[in-house]
C-alpha positions in Angstrom: 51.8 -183.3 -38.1 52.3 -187.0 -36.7 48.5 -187.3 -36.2 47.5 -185.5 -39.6 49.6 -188.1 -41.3 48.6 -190.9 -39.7 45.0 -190.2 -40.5 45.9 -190.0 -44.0 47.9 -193.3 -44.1 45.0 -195.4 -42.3 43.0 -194.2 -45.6 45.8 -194.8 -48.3 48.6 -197.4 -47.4 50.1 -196.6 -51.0 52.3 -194.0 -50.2 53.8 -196.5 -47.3 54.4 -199.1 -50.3 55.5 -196.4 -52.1 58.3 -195.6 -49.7 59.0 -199.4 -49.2 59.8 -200.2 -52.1 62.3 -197.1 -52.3 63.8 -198.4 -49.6 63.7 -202.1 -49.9 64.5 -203.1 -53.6 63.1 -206.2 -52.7 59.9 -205.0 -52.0 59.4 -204.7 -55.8 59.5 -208.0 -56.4 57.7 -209.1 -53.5 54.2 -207.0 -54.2 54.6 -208.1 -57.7 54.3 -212.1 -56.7 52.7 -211.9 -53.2 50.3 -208.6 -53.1 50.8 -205.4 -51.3 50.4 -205.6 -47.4 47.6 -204.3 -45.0 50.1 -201.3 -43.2 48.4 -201.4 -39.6 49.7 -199.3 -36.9 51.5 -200.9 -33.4 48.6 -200.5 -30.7 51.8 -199.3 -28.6 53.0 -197.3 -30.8 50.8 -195.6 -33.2 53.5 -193.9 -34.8 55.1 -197.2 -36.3 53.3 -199.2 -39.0 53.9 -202.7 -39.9 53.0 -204.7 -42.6 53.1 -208.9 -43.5 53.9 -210.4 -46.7 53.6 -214.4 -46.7 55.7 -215.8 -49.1 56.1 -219.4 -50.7 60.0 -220.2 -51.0 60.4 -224.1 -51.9 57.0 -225.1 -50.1 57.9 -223.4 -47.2 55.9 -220.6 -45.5 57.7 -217.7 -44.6 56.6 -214.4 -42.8 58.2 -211.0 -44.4 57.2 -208.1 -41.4 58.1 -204.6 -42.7 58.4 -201.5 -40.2 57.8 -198.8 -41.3 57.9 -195.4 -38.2 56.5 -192.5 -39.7 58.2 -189.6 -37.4 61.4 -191.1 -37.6 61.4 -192.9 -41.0 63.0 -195.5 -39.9 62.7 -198.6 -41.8 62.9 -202.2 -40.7 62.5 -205.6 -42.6 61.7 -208.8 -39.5 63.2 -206.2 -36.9 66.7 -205.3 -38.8 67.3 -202.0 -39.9 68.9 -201.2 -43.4 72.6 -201.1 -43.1 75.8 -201.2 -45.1 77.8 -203.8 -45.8 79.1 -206.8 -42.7 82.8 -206.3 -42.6 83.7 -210.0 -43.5 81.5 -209.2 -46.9 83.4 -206.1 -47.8 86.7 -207.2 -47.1 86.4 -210.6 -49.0 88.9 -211.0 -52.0 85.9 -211.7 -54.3 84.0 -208.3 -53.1 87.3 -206.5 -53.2 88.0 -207.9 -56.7 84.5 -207.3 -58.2 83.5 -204.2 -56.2 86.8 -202.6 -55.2 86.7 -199.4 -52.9 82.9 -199.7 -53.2 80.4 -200.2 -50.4 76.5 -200.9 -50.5 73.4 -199.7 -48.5 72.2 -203.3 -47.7 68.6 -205.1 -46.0 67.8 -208.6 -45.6 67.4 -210.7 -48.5 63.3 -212.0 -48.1 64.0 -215.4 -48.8 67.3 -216.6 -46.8 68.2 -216.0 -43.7 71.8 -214.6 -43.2 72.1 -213.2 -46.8 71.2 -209.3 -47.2 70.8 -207.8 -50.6 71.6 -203.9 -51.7 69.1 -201.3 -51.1 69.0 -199.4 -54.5 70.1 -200.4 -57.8 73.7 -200.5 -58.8 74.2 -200.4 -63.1 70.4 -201.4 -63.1 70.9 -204.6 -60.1 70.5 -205.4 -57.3 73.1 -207.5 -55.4 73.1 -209.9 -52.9 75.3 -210.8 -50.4 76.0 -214.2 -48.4 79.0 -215.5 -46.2 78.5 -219.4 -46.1 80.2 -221.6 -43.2 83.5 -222.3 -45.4 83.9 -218.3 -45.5 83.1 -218.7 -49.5 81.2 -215.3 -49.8 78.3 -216.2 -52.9 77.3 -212.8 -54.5 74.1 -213.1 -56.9 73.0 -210.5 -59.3 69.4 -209.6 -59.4 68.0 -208.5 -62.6 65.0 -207.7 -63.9 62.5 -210.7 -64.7 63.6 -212.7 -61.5 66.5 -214.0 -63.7 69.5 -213.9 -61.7 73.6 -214.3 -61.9 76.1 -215.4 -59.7 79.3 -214.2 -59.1 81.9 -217.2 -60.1 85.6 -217.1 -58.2 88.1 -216.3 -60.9 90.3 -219.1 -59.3 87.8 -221.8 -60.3 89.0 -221.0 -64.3 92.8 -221.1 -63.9 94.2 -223.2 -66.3 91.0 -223.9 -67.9 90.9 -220.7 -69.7 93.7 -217.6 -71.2 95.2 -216.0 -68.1 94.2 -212.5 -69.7 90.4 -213.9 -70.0 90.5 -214.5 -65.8 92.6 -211.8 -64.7 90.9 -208.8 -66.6 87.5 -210.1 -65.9 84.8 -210.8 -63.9 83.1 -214.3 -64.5 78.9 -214.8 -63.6 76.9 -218.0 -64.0 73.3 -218.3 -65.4 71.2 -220.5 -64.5 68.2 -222.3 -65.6 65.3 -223.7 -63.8 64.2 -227.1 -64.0 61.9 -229.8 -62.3 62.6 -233.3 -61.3 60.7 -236.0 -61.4 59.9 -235.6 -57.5 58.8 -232.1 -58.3 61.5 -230.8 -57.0 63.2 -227.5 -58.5 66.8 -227.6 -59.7 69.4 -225.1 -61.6 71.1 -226.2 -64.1 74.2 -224.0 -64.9 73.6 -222.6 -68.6 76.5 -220.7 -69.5 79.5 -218.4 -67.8 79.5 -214.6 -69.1 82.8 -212.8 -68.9 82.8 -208.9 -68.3 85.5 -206.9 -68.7 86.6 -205.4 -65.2 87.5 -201.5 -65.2 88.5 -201.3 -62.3 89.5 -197.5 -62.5 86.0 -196.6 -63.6 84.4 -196.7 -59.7 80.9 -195.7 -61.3 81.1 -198.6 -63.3 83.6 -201.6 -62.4 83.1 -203.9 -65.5 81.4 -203.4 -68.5 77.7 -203.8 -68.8 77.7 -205.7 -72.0 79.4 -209.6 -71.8 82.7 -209.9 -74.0 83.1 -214.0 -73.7 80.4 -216.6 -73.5 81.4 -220.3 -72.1 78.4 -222.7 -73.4 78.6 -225.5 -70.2 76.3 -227.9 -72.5 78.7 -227.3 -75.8 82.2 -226.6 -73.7 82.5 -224.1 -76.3 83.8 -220.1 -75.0 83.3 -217.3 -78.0 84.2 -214.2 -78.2 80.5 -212.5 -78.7 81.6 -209.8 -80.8 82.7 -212.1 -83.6 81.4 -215.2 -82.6 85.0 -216.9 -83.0 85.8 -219.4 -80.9 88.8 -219.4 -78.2 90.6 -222.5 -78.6 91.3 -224.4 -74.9 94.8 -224.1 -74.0 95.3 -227.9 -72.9 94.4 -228.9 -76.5 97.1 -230.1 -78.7 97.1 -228.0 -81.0 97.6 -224.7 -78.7 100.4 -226.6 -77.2 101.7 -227.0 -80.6 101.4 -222.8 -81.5 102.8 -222.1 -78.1 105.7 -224.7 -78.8 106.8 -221.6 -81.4 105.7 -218.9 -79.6 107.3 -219.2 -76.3 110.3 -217.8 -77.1 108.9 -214.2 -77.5 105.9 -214.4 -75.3 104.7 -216.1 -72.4 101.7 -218.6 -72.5 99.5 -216.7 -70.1 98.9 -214.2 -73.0 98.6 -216.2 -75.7 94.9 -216.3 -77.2 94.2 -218.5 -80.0 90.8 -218.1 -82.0 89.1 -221.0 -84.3 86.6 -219.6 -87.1 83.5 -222.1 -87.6 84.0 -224.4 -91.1 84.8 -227.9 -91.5 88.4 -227.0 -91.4 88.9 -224.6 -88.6 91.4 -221.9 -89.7 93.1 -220.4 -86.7 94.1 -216.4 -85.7 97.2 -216.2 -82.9 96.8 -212.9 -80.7 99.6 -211.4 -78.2 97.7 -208.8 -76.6 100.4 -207.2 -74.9 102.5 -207.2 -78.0 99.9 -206.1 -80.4 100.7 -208.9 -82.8 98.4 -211.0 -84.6 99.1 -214.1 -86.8 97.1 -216.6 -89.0 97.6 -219.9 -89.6 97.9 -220.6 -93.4 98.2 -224.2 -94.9 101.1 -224.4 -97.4 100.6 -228.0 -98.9 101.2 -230.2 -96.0 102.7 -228.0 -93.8 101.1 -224.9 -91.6 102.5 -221.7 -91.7 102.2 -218.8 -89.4 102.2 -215.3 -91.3 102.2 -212.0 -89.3 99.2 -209.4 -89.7 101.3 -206.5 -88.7 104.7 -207.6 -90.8 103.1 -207.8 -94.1 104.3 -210.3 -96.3 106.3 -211.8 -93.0 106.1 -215.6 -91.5 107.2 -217.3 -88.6 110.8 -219.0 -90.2 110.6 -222.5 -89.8 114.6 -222.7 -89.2 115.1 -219.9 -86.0 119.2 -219.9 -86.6 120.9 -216.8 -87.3 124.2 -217.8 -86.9 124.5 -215.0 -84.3 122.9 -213.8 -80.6 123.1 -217.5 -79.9 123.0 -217.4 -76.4 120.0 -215.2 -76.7 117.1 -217.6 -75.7 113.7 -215.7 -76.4 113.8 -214.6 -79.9 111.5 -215.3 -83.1 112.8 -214.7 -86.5 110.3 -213.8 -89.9 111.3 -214.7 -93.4 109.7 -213.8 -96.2 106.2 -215.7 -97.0 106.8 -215.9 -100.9 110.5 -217.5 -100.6 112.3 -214.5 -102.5 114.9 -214.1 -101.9 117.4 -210.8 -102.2 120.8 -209.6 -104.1 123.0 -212.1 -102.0 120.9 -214.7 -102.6 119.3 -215.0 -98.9 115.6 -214.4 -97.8 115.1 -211.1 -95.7 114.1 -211.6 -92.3 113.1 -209.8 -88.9 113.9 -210.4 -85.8 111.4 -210.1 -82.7 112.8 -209.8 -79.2 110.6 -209.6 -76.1 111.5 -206.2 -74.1 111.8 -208.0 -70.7 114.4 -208.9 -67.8 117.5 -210.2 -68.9 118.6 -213.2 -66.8 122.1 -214.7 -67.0 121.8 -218.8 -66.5 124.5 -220.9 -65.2 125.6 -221.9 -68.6 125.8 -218.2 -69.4 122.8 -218.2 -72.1 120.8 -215.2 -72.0 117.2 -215.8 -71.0 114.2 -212.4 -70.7 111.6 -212.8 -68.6 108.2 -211.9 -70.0 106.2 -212.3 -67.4 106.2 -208.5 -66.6 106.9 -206.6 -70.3 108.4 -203.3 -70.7 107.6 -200.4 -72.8 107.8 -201.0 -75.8 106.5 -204.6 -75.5 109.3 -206.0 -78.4 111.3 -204.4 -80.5 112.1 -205.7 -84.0 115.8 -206.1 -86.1 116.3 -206.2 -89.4 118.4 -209.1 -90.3 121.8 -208.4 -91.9 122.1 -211.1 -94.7 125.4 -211.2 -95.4 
């Protein structure tokens, strides 16, 4: 059988590049921009074929040898066998956070020493994998093209971004190629892509589709689905919206959305609350009326003569000033289902870091 079939490969080396790039995912990629290679058996060991590919990485020769032994099938790329994962890869926090409880068939990336890349595609990529001396671990997505992404460290956007945009996602860079005067080839970052991570879903991990964009050249991050922009939380005037929110929910899930215009008109979200409000101009002053309390605005005066210890509260009046039968506005009022916490000075303050099910619940206000 051995000699039948190596009769037939010294005639066709196809198949062999056939079963390469099966093997190799790289190998795809490689015959497309180099050629196929001449698959010549080991004089020693007739049963083994090997082939060269000579690639051009930054002016720089470099020798790809592929293995490839027929009786065994074993498969080789410059004498290292396809294996999974290095240990210090798969137990990184940013492999364990992107790809957790998953584990890849890896071979040697073509083009850097040290760095191996996944041996079949995952979602429709390939992945690669590099530990660099500062034990940062740089993970690049491989699409089709030659375009690539790279994994960015979801610590590198705290406090530049919504806590809920960089805990429930995973964040990749594109690049874009450029030259330099000295003919020398640069990336330029273009923009940073949030996907939503599923972390629940092992077949899938994040979604395949990009929720957030962040333009680096405009600073600008939308939400892709409506194109509305989500206002930086070290700008004045989310400091100002959280000033009145923060008493029923915590900052880190605060999102606050501009729409495009001359005068940008912005929505408040509480994802965990499921409440929504938009910010309405009322002669000189700026209202905040709720979406799911029709008819309902944040009160600019929060007393209620009563709960006054109660620290984290927000109260509603009515948007159209009417008023009822005694002569007062009706009113709501939203408390945050959290941890109470007695203080020192014995006010009552709920911690909504971590909220409870339901997230708020909501009191009509006794007028009289």
């Amino acid at each position: 059988m051995e000699g039948h079939l190596t009769r037939k490969l010294q005639n066709f080396c196809e198949p062999l590049n056939d079963f390469s790039q099966s093997y190799y995912t790289a190998s795809r990629e490689l015959f497309q921009k180099h050629g196929k290679p001449d698959w010549t058996p080991f004089p020693d060991c007739p049963s083994v074929y090997y082939g060269n590919v000579i690639t051009d990485n930054q002016n720089e020769l470099l020798n790809i040898l592929l293995e490839v032994d027929i009786s065994t099938g074993s498969f080789r790329v410059n004498g290292c066998p396809v294996s999974y994962l290095p240990t210090n890869i798969e137990s990184h926090p940013d492999f364990q956070r992107t790809f957790p409880a998953k584990s890849f068939e890896v071979q040697p990336y073509k083009y850097q020493a040290g760095r191996v890349i996944t041996r079949s595609l995952h979602l429709g990529s390939s992945y690669s994998f590099y530990i660099q001396s500062d034990g940062s671990l740089i993970i690049t997505e491989h699409l089709d093209g030659g375009k690539t992404r790279q994994l960015v460290p979801h610590q590198f956007l705290k406090g530049n971004v919504p806590y809920s945009l960089v805990h429930d996602y995973t964040h990749w860079v594109t690049f874009k190629k450029s030259t330099s005067k000295g003919g020398r080839t640069t990336r330029d970052v273009v923009c940073v892509e949030f996907f939503f991570r599923t972390p629940n879903e092992p077949s899938k991990l994040f979604t395949l589709r990009p929720s957030y964009r962040l333009d680096m050249e405009t600073r600008r991050l939308l939400e892709l689905e409506t194109n509305k922009e989500i206002v930086c939380i070290r700008s004045q005037d989310f400091k100002h919206i959280d000033s009145i929110l923060t008493t029923l929910e915590h900052y880190r899930h605060v999102l606050m959305y501009a729409t495009a215009g001359n005068t940008p008109h912005y929505t408040v979200l509480l994802p965990r609350m499921g409440l929504q409000f938009d910010e309405i101009p009322v002669g000189t002053r700026i209202e905040l009326w709720s979406l799911e309390f029709r008819g309902m605005k944040i009160a600019e005066n929060q007393q209620i003569d009563t709960l006054i210890g109660l620290q984290n509260r927000l109260l509603l009046e009515d948007t159209d000033q009417c008023t009822n039968n005694l002569g007062k506005q009706n009113s709501i009022l939203l408390i945050p289902h959290g941890t109470p916490i007695v203080c020192e000075d014995h006010n009552i303050v709920i911690d909504t870091k971590e909220l409870r099910s339901p997230p708020f619940f909501a009191y009509e206000v006794d007028p009289r």
